[in-house]
C-alpha positions in Angstrom: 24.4 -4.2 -11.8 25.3 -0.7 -13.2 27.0 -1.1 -16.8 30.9 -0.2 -16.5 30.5 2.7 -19.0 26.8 4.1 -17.8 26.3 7.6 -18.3 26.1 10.2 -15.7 23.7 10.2 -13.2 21.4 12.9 -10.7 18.7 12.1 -8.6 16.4 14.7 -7.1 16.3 14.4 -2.9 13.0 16.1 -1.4 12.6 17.7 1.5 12.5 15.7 4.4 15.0 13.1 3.2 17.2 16.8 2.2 16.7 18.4 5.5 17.7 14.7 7.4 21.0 14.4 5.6 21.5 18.1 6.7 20.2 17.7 10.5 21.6 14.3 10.6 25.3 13.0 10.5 24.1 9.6 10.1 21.8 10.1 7.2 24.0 11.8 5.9 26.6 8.6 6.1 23.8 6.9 4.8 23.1 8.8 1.9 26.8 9.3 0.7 26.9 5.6 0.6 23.6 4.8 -1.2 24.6 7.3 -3.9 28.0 6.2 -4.3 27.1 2.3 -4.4 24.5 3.2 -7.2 26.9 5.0 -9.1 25.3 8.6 -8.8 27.3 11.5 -9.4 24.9 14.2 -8.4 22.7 15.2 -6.0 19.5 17.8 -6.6 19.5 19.0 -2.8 16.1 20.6 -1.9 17.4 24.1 -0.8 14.2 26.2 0.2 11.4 26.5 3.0 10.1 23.3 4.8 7.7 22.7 7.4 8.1 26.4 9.0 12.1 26.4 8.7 14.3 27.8 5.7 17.6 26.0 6.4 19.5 27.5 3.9 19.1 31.2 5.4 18.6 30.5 8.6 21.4 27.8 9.1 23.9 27.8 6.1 26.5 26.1 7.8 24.2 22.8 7.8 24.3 23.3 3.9 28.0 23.9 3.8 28.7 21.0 5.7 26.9 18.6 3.6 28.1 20.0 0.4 31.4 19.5 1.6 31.1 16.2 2.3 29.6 15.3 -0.6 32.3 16.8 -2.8 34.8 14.3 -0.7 33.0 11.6 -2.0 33.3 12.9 -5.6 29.1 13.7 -5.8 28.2 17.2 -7.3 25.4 19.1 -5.5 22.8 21.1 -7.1 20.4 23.1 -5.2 16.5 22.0 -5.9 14.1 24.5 -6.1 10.3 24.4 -6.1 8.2 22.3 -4.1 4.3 21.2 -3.8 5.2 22.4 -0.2 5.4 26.2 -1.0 2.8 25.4 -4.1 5.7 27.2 -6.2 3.8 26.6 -9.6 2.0 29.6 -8.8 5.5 31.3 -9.3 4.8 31.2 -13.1 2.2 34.0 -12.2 3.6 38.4 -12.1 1.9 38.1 -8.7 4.4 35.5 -7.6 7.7 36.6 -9.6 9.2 38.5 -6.0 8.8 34.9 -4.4 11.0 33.4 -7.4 13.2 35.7 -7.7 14.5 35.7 -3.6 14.0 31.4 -3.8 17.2 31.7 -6.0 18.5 35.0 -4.9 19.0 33.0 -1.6 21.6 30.2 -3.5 23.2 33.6 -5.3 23.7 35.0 -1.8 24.7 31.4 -0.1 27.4 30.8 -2.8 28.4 34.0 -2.9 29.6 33.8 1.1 30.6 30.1 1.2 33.7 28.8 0.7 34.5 26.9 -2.8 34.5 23.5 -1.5 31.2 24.5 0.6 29.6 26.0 -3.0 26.5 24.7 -5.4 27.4 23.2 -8.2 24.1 24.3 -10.2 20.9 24.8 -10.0 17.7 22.2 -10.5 14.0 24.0 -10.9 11.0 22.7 -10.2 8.5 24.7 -11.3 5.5 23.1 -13.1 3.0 25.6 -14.2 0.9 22.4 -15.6 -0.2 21.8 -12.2 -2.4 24.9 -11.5 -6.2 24.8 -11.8 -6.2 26.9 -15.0 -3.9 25.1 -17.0 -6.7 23.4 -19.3 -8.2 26.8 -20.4 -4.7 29.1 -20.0 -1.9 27.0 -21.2 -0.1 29.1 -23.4 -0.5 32.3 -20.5 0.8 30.3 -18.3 4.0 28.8 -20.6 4.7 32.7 -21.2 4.7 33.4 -17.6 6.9 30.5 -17.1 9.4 31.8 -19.5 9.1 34.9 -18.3 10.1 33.9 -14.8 12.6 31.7 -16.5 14.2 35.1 -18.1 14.2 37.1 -14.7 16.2 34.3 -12.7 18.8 34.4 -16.1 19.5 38.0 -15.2 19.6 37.5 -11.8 22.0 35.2 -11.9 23.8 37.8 -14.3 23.1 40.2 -12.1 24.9 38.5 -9.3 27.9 37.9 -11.2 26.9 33.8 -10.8 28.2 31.4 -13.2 26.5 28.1 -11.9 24.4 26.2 -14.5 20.5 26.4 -14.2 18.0 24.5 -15.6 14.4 23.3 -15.1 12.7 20.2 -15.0 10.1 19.9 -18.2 7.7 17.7 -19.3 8.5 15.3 -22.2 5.4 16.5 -23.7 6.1 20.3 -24.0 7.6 19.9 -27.3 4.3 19.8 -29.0 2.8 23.0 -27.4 3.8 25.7 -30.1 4.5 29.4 -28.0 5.0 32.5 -29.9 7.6 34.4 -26.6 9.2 37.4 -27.4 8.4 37.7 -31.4 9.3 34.0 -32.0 7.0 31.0 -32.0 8.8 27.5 -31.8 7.9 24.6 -29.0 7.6 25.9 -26.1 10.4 22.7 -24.9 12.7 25.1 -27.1 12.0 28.2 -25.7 12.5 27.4 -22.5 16.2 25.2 -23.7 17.0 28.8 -25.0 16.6 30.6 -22.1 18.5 27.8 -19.5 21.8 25.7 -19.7 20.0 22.6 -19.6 16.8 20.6 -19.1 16.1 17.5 -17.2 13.6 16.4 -19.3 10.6 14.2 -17.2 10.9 11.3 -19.7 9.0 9.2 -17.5 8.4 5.8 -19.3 9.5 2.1 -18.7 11.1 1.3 -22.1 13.3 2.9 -23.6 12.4 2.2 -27.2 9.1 2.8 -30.0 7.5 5.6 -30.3 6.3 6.0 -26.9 9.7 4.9 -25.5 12.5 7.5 -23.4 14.6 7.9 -26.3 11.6 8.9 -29.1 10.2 11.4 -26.5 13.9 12.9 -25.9 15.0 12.7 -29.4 13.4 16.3 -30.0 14.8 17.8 -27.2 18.6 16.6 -27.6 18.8 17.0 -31.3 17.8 21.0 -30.5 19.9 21.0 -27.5 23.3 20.0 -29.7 22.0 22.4 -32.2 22.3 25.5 -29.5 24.7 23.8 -27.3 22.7 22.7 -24.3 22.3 19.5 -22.5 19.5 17.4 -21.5 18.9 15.2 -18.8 16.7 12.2 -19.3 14.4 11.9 -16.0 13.1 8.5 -15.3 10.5 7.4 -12.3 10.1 5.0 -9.5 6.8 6.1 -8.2 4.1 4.2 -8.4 1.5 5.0 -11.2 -2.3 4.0 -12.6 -0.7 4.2 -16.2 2.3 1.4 -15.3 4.0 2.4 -18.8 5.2 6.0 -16.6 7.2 4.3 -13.8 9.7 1.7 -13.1 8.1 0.6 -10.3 6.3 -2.4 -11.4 9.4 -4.0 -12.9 13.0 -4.7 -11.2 16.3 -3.2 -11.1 17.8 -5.2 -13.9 14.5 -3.9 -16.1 15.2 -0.4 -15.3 19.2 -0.9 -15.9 18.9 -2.9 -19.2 16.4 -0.1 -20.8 18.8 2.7 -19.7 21.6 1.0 -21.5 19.5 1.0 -24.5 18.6 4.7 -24.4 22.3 5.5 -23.5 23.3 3.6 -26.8 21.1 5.7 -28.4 22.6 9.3 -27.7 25.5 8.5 -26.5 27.6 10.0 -29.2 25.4 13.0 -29.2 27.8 15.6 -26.6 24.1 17.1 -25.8 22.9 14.4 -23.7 24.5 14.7 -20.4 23.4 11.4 -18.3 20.0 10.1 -16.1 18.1 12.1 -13.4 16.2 9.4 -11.0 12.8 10.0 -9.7 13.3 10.1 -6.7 15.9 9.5 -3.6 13.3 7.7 -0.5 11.0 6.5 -3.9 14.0 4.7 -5.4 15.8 3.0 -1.9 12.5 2.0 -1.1 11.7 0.2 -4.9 15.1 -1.3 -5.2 14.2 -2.9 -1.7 10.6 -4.3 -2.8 12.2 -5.3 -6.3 14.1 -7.7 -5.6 
C-alpha cells in the first residue's frame, strides 16, 4: 500500500508502451488507471522517432490528445527524450549536436502551437554518454561533450522563449568523476545540476539505507541541489539484474514501498528533493504482477 503522505512520483513510459497509449484509446484508459491507482503524478512520455514513424511531427494531435487526458486525471506529462532506438548517446558527440538540438526543437515547436491544456509539462533526457564504446579510455571528453550539448538545448530553450523545466537522467555514480567545464572543475553530477532545473538521479538500489543505500548515493546530489536551488529526483528500478542489490525486482511491492518510506524520511524536509522516478512503466505492471 502507498503511505498516505508518499512523496511525488514519475515513471519513465518507453516507446512502444508511449506510442500504444497514443494510437490506442484503450491503452490509454489503461494507463490513466494504472498510474492513478499507484499514486503517480507524472508521466515521462517518450516523444521522438520509433520504428520508422515520428509521432510527435508527423501526428501532433495524437500527443495533444493524450496530454489532455492525462491532465484530466491530474498526471503531469513530460516529454522523454533519448532512446537506445535512435542510439542518442552518440548525441554527446559535435558530430551529433544538429540531431539534439531538432530532438528538442521539436517539443519547443509542439508546445509552442498547442493549446495550454494540450502542452508539456517538462522535459525528461535520456542521454547516457557512458554507454558508447569509448567511454573507458574518453570519459572526461565525453562528460564535456555532454555538457556541452546540455548548454546548447539551455539556449535553445532560451531561444524559443520556453519556460518548461528540463532535466537529465544521471548516474548516481557521476559525483565522483571530477570535470574541469568552462574554467571550473567540480563533480561532473554538479556541472551538469548547474546547467539543468533538475536531475533524476538513477539511484538504482534495493535499500534505501548504508553506505551503498538510495539515500547515501543521493545525499551528494540533493545537499548541492538545495545549495543552487534545483531538485532531484531519486530513480529506482524494476528490471531484472545480475547484481540483485540494483533492482527491486527480486523482492515485492511492500519491500520496495517500505524502503522508499525510509529514503523519503530522510530528505523529506530538504525542499530540493522533489519525489520518485520508477524504472520503468511495462517493467513495473509486469513485476508488481509476478510479486505478489
Amino acid at each position: 500500500m502507498l503511505q498516505a503522505q508518499a512523496a511525488p512520483r514519475a515513471i519513465w513510459t518507453w516507446e512502444p508502451e508511449s506510442y500504444a497509449m497514443l494510437q490506442r484509446e484503450s491503452e490509454a484508459d489503461a494507463a490513466i488507471a494504472f498510474l492513478q491507482q499507484k499514486g503517480i503524478q507524472t508521466v515521462y512520455l517518450y516523444a521522438d522517432a520509433y520504428q520508422g514513424h515520428n509521432l510527435i511531427a508527423e501526428q501532433p494531435r495524437l500527443y495533444g490528445r493524450l496530454i489532455q487526458r492525462l491532465h484530466r486525471a491530474g498526471i503531469k506529462t513530460y516529454a522523454l527524450l533519448g532512446s537506445a532506438y535512435l542510439h542518442t548517446e552518440r548525441y554527446v558527440l559535435p558530430s551529433h549536436r544538429k540531431e539534439a538540438l531538432a530532438m528538442v526543437q521539436r517539443i519547443f515547436d509542439y508546445n509552442a502551437q498547442a493549446a495550454p491544456e494540450q502542452r508539456f509539462d517538462g522535459i525528461n533526457l535520456d542521454i547516457e554518454p557512458h554507454i558508447l564504446p569509448q567511454w573507458s579510455s574518453q570519459r572526461l571528453a565525453l562528460l564535456a561533450g555532454f555538457l556541452d550539448m546540455s548548454s546548447a538545448i539551455m539556449a535553445a530553450r532560451r531561444q524559443a522563449g520556453q519556460t518548461l523545466p528540463i532535466g537529465p537522467a544521471i548516474p548516481f555514480w557521476l559525483d565522483g568523476i571530477a570535470l574541469e567545464w568552462q574554467g571550473k572543475r567540480k563533480p561532473a553530477s554538479e556541472h551538469v545540476q548547474d546547467v539543468y532545473d533538475y536531475v533524476a538521479l538513477m539511484d538504482y538500489r534495493d535499500h534505501a539505507l548504508g553506505p551503498d543505500g538510495i539515500v547515501s548515493h543521493g545525499a551528494d546530489e540533493i545537499a548541492y541541489a538545495k545549495a543552487i536551488g534545483r531538485t532531484v529526483w531519486l530513480g529506482v528500478e524494476t528490471l531484472p539484474n545480475e547484481l540483485k542489490k540494483v533492482s527491486f525486482e527480486h523482492l515485492r511491492e511492500a519491500d520496495m514501498e517500505r524502503e522508499l518510506g525510509l529514503a523519503q524520511r530522510s530528505f523529506e524536509d530538504n525542499r530540493a528533493f522533489g519525489g520518485f522516478v520508477i524504472h520503468h512503466y511495462s517493467q513495473y505492471q509486469r513485476w508488481l504482477k509476478s510479486a505478489k
